[in-house]
Phi, psi and omega in degrees: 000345200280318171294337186288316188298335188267329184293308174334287187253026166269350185237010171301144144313145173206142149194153169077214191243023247243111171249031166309003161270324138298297239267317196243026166239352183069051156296302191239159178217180207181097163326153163284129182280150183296002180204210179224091174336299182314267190341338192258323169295339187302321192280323169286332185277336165312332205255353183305152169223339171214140196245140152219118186261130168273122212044071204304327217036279128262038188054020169310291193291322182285336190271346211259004198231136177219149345261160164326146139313146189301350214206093192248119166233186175184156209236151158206124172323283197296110168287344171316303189291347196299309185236050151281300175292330199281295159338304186273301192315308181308319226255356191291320219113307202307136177262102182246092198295109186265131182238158163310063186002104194281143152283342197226149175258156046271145184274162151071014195288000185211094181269161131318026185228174199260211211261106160110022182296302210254135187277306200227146152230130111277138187223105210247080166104353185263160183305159167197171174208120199299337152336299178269034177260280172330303199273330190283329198282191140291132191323132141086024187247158193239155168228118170232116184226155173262137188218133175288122187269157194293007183257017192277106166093029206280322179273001172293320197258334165304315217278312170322310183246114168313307169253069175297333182126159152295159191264173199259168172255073218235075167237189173262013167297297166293348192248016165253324204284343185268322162271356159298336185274352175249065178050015197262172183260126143269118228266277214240149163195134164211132150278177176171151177209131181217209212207112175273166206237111201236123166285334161206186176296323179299315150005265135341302189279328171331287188305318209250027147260332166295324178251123166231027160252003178281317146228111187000292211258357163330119203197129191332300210243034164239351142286357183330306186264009145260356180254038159242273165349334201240347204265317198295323191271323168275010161278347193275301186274339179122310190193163160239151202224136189227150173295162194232120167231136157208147178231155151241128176261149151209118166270137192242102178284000000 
């Protein structure tokens, strides 16, 4: 099964942002978070007339809200994904801003929009920078984003990488005092950390050939013996578990 299982998802499909090749066999799961995205953004997109989801990916989530602002955009990096989103949005309305992939940060520091543009931004897992936050919203416009926090897949990526690194400081402690430093008000925050859960090695692999910054140089067969390792503790236990860290913010400029 260990080959099969490796055979499997090295030659599966990704597009977009969509892991529904785990997700609707319950290969992999993602404990329930203390709050709901759709639910904490819907109330603020009622009063929107210009919309921007920042890193659309494949418009999975942003396709997931009806109806739009008349006047909807949405960003994106990952080129793989541009026309996957163009695809699911466009017939939506949404004006979908294909950007340059940054290599270096600050990330999103220059959008393509004018001064006071945006009613709402939303941002689910994407980079941001509150300087151009500021200058795109409107007085009294709101930023809301959901965020990976650094403790997310931190033993998953130890047990792989003998020197994984110290963990970064990337929780909602920090990222509300950064946006506090540049004038936004903060409405709403919550954290959590709960656990994703992986039933097998394909899984696994699924994923971290699907992300391919959870590890850089990651490949079937310069991890082998160690994802033989991991395939042996979730044949003993059953399953395996890694951390899930997410936070939300919604900021009021």
């Amino acid at each position: 099964m260990f080959e099969a299982y490796l055979e499997q998802a090295g030659r599966a499909p990704f597009a977009g942002w969509n892991f529904e090749y785990l997700t609707r066999t319950n290969r992999m799961v993602e404990a329930p978070l203390g709050w709901n995205y759709y639910n904490v953004v819907l109330p603020w997109l009622s009063k929107a007339k210009t919309l921007l989801d920042m890193g659309t990916g494949g418009g999975e989530e942003l396709s997931r809200f009806s109806p739009l602002p008349p006047n909807t955009y949405a960003t994106e990096q990952y080129k793989p994904n541009v026309k996957v989103a163009k695809e699911r949005l466009e017939p939506l309305g949404v004006k979908v801003v294909e950007m340059e992939e940054e290599k270096n940060p600050p990330y999103n520091a220059s959008l393509p929009f004018s001064n006071g543009f945006f009613d709402l931004i939303i941002n689910r897992h994407e980079a941001y920078y509150p300087p151009e936050l500021m200058r795109i919203l409107k007085p009294g416009g709101c930023f809301i984003t959901q965020q990976v926090g650094a403790m997310s897949l931190t033993s998953l990526k130890r047990f792989l990488i003998e020197k994984a690194g110290t963990v970064k400081d990337w929780n909602l402690k920090s990222a509300t005092e950064e946006l506090k430093s540049v004038g936004f008000t903060i409405v709403q925050q919550q954290e959590d950390i709960q656990f994703y859960r992986f039933y097998d090695i394909g899984a696994i692999v699924y994923l971290l050939k699907a992300i391919p910054w959870i590890i850089e140089d990651f490949s079937i067969e310069r991890y082998r013996d160690k994802l033989w390792e991991l395939h042996v503790k979730i044949s003993e236990k059953g399953f395996y578990d890694t951390p899930l860290h997410r936070f939300i913010i919604v900021a009021r400029k």
